[in-house]
C-alpha positions in Angstrom: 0.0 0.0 0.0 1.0 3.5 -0.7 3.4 5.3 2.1 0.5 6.9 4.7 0.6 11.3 4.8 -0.6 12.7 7.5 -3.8 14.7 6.7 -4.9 16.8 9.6 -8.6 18.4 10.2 -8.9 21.7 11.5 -10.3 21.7 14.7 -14.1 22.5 14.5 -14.4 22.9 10.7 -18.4 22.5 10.7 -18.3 25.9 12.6 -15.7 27.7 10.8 -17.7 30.7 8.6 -15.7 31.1 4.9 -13.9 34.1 6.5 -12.4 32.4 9.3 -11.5 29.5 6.9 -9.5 31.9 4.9 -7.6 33.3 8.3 -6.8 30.4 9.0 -5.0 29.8 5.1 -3.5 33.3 6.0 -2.2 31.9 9.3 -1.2 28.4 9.2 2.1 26.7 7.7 0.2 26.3 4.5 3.7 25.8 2.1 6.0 23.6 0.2 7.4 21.1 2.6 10.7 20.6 2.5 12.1 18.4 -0.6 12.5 14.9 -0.4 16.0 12.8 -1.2 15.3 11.4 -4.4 14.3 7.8 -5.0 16.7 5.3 -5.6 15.7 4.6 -8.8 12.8 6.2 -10.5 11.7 10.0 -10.7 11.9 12.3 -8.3 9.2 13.3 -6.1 6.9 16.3 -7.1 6.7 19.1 -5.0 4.2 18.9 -2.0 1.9 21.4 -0.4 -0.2 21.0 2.1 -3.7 22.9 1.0 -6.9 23.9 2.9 -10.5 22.3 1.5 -12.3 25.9 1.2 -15.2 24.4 -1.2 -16.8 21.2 -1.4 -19.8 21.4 -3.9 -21.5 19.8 -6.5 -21.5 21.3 -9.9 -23.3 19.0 -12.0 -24.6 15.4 -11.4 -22.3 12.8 -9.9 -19.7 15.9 -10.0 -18.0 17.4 -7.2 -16.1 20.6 -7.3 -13.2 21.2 -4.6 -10.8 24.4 -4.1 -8.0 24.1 -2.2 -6.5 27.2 -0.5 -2.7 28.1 0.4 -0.5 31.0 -0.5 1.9 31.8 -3.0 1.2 28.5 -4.6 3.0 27.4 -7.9 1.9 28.5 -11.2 0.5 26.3 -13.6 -0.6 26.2 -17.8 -3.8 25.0 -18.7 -3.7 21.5 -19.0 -2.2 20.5 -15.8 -2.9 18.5 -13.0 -2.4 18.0 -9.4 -1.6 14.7 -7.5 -4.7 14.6 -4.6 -3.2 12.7 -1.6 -6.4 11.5 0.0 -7.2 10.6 3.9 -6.9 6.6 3.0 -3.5 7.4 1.1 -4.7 6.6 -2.1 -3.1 9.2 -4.9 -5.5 9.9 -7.6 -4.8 12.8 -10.5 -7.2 15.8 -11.3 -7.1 18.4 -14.0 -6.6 22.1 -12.8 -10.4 23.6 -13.9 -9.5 27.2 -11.8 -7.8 30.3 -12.7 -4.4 30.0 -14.1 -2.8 33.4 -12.4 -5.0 33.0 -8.7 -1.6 32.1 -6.6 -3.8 31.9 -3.4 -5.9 28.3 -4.8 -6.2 25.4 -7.0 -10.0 24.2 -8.4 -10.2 20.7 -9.5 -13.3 18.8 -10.0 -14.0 14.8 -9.4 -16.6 12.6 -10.9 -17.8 9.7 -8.6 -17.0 6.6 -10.2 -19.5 4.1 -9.5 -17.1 0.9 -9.9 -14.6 2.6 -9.3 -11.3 1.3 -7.2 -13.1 3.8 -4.2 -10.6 7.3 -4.9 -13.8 9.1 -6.2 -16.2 7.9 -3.7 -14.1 9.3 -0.5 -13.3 12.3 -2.4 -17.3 12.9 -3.0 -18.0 11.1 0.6 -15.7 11.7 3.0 -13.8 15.0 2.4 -14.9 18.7 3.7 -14.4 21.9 3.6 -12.2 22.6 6.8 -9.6 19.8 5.9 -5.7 20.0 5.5 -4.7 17.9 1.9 -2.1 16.8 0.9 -1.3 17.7 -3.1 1.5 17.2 -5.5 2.1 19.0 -8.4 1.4 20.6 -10.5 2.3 19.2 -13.5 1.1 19.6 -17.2 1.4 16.4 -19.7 -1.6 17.9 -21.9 0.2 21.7 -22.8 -1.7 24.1 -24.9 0.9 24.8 -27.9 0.3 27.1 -30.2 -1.3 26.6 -33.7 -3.5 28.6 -36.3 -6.9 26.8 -35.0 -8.5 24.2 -33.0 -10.7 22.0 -32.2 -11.5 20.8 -28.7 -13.0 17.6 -27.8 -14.5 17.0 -24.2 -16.5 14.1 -23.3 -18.5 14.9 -19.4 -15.3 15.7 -17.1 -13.1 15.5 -19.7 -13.8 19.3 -20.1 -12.0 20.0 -17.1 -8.0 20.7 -18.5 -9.8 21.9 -21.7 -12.2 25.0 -19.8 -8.6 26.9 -19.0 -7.3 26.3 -22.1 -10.7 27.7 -24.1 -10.3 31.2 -21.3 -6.9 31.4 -22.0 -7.0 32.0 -25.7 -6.3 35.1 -27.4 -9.2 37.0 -28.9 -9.3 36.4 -32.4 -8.5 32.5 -32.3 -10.2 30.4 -34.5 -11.5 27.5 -32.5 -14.1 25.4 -31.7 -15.6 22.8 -29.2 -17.6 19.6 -29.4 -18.6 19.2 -25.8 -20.7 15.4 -25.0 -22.1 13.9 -22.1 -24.6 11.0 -21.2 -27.0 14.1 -19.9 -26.8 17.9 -19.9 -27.0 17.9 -16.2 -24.3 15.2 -15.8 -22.0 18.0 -18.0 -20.0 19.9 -15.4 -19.2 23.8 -16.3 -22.2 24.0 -19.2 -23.3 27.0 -18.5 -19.7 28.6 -18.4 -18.5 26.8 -22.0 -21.6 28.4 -23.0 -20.8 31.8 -22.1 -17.2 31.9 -23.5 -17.7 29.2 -26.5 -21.2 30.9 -27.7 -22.1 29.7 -31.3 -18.8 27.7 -31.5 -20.2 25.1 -29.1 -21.8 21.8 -30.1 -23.6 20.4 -27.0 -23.9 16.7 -27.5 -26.3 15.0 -24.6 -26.6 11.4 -25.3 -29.7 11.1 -23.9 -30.8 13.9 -26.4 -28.5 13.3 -29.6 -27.0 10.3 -29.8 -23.2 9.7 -30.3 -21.4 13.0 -31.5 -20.9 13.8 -35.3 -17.5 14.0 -35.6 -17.5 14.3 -39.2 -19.3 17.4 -38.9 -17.2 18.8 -35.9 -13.9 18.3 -38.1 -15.5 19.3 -41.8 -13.3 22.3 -42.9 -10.7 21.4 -40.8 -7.5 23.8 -41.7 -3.6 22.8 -42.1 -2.0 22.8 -38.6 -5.3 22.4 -36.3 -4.4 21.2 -33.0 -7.0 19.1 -31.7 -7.7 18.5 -28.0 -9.4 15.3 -26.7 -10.1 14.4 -23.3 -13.2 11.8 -22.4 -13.8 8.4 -22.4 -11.6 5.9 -24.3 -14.3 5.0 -26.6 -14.1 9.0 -27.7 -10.7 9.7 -28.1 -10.2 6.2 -30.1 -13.1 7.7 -32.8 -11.4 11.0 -32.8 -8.1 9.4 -33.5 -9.6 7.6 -36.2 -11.3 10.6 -37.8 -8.9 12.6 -37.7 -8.5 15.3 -40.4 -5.1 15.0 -42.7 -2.8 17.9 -41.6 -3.9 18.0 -38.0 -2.1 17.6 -34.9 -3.9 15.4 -31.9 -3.5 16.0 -28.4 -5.1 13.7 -25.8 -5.6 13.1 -22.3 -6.6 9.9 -20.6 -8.7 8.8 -17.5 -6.7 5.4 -17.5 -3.7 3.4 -19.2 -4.0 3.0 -22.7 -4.1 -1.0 -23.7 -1.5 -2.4 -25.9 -2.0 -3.4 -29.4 0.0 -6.5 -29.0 -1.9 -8.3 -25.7 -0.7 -9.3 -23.2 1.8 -12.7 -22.4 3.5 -13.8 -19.5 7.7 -12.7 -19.2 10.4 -13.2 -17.0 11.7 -10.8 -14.7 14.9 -10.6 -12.9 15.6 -7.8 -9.7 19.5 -7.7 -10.4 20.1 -5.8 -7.2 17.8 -8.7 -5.3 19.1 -11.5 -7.0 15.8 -12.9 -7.8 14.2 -13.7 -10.8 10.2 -14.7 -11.2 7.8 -14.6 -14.1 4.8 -12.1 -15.0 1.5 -14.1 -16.0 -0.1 -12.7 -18.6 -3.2 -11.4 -16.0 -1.0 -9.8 -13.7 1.4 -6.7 -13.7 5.1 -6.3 -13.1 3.9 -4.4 -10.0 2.7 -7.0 -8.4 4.9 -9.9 -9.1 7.9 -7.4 -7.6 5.6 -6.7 -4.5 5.7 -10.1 -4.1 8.9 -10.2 -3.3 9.7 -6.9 -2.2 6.6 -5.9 -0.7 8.1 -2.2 0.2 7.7 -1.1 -3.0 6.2 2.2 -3.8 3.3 2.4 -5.8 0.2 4.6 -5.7 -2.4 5.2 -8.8 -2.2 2.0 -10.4 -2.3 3.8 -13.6 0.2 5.0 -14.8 -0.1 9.1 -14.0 1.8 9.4 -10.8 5.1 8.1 -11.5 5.6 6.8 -7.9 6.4 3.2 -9.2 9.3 4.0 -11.7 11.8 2.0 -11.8 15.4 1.7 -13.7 15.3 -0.9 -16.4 19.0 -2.2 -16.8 17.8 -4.4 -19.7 15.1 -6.0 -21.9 12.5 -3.8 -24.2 9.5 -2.0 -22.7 6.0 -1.7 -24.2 5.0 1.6 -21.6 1.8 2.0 -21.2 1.7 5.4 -19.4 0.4 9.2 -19.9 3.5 10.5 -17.8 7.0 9.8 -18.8 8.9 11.5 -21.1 10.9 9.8 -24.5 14.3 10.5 -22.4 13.2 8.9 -19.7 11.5 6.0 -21.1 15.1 4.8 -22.6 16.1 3.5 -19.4 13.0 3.3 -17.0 9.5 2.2 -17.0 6.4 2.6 -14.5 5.6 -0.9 -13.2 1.8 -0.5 -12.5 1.0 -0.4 -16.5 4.1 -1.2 -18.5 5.4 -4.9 -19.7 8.0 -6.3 -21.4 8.2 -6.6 -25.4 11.5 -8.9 -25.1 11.0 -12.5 -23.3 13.1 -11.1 -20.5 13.3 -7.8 -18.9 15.7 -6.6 -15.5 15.5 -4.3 -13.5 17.4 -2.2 -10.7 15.6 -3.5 -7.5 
């Protein structure tokens, strides 16, 4: 299980009017703690802050907004994301939904997951305003670049790293948005894309429409469109497929990405350890090495934290993750997703 952090509750929170919530932000250690030695092997930890929950309300059906208020907190580009250490210590990832240049809090927004692995349900359940968290970040794997157009694609809270982006474009920009849900009330932040999209907005409620037209939402696409997708799977795999000739595609995923090629059972070997042990082909590298070395570190199971990277000495990878970069991907791999493409792989543990 993931190391425990310490989350403390402010004493009385319940009675504690918004005012005296931000006094106490104004008043209490709320900053970076001190850096941590770097891992033996893997990346090294993200910064941490420990933040007050100000806000705890629901913004749309089976969605949960939360800000989290400190003080001279680190800036961040649209498209980034914080690591949310929760009470139980699980680590799960949220897309900064807030205002890019507010250094005094973070908004993120959760959707409750119904068969879930429980990180939504105790974020919707057992969190309130009055708590210290725990957070790491931030950090951006889903940058807005520059281009001559786009086209956003957001499927329910998928819209959350893409609302930023949309305020933070230059008047003038020629862009676009396909926004879809299962329902209009299950779409977080509507009535806001609304507002700042006006009639380049294509509302798509399931329950109402059908499945998106993506055809339509890319006819006329130009040279050099940069195309954002975040949603479900099933979306970004059509929007990948459509995809207009000449465009660039940018996604973000809610989970690992499955590989083309299956999956088969490998041997391992933990040189430092001196063991070696085989991966079936239903289980991960994660858990045969926390098998034998149950001190491991893990936490999101899903590639996006980067708490389970590991030095790979030799063997080919097939990675699976959203996080690490080419670089760093020539000589490591995160165990919770990632497999071996060789018969054999070793690592440094």
């Amino acid at each position: 299980m993931p190391k425990p952090h310490t989350i403390a509750l402010v004493a009385g929170a319940a009675l504690l009017t918004r005012r005296a919530l931000r006094r106490r932000v104004q008043a209490s250690p709320l900053w970076p703690l001190p850096a941590l030695d770097p891992p033996v092997s893997g990346r090294p930890r993200s910064q941490m802050l420990r933040l007050l929950l100000a806000g705890h309300e629901t913004v749309a059906d089976g969605v949960v907004q939360l800000r989290l208020e400190g003080r001279e907190l680190p800036r961040w580009e649209p498209g980034a994301h914080l690591d949310l250490v929760l009470p139980s210590g699980l680590v799960r990832q949220y897309s900064l939904c807030g205002d890019p240049t507010d250094a005094s809090s973070y908004t993120i927004a959760a959707r409750l997951v119904e068969n879930g692995r429980g990180g939504s349900r105790e974020v919707h359940e057992q969190l309130a305003e009055g708590m210290e968290l725990e957070v790491r970040g931030p950090r951006n794997r889903f940058p807005l670049v520059e281009a001559p157009s786009y086209v956003f694609i957001a499927g329910g809270i998928g819209i959350t790293p893409v609302l930023p982006m949309l305020r933070a474009l230059p008047d003038g920009t020629d862009w676009r948005l396909l926004y879809g849900g299962r329902t209009r009330a299950s779409m977080p932040f509507l009535q806001e894309v609304r507002e700042l999209a006006g009639d380049r907005l294509t509302v798509a409620a399931e329950d109402e429409d059908g499945r998106p037209d993506l055809a339509a939402v890319f006819a006329g696409t130009a040279e050099g469109t940069a195309v954002y997708c975040c949603g479900p799977e099933g979306l970004m795999e059509a929007v990948e497929a459509r995809l207009p000739a000449g465009a660039t595609l940018h996604l973000e995923r809610f989970a690992p990405r499955a590989s083309a090629d299956g999956n088969r059972e490998f041997e391992l070997e933990l040189r430092r350890s001196g063991r070696t042990l085989a991966v079936p082909a239903d289980s991960t590298v994660l858990a045969a090495v926390r098998r034998e070395l149950p001190g491991t570190a893990y936490s999101c199971e899903q590639g996006f934290c980067g708490t389970c990277q590991q030095r790979v000495l030799e063997g080919e990878v097939d990675h699976r993750d959203e996080l690490l970069t080419d670089a760093e991907r020539a000589d490591s791999m995160l165990i919770c997703v990632s497999r071996a493409r060789s018969e054999r792989l070793v690592l440094d543990l």
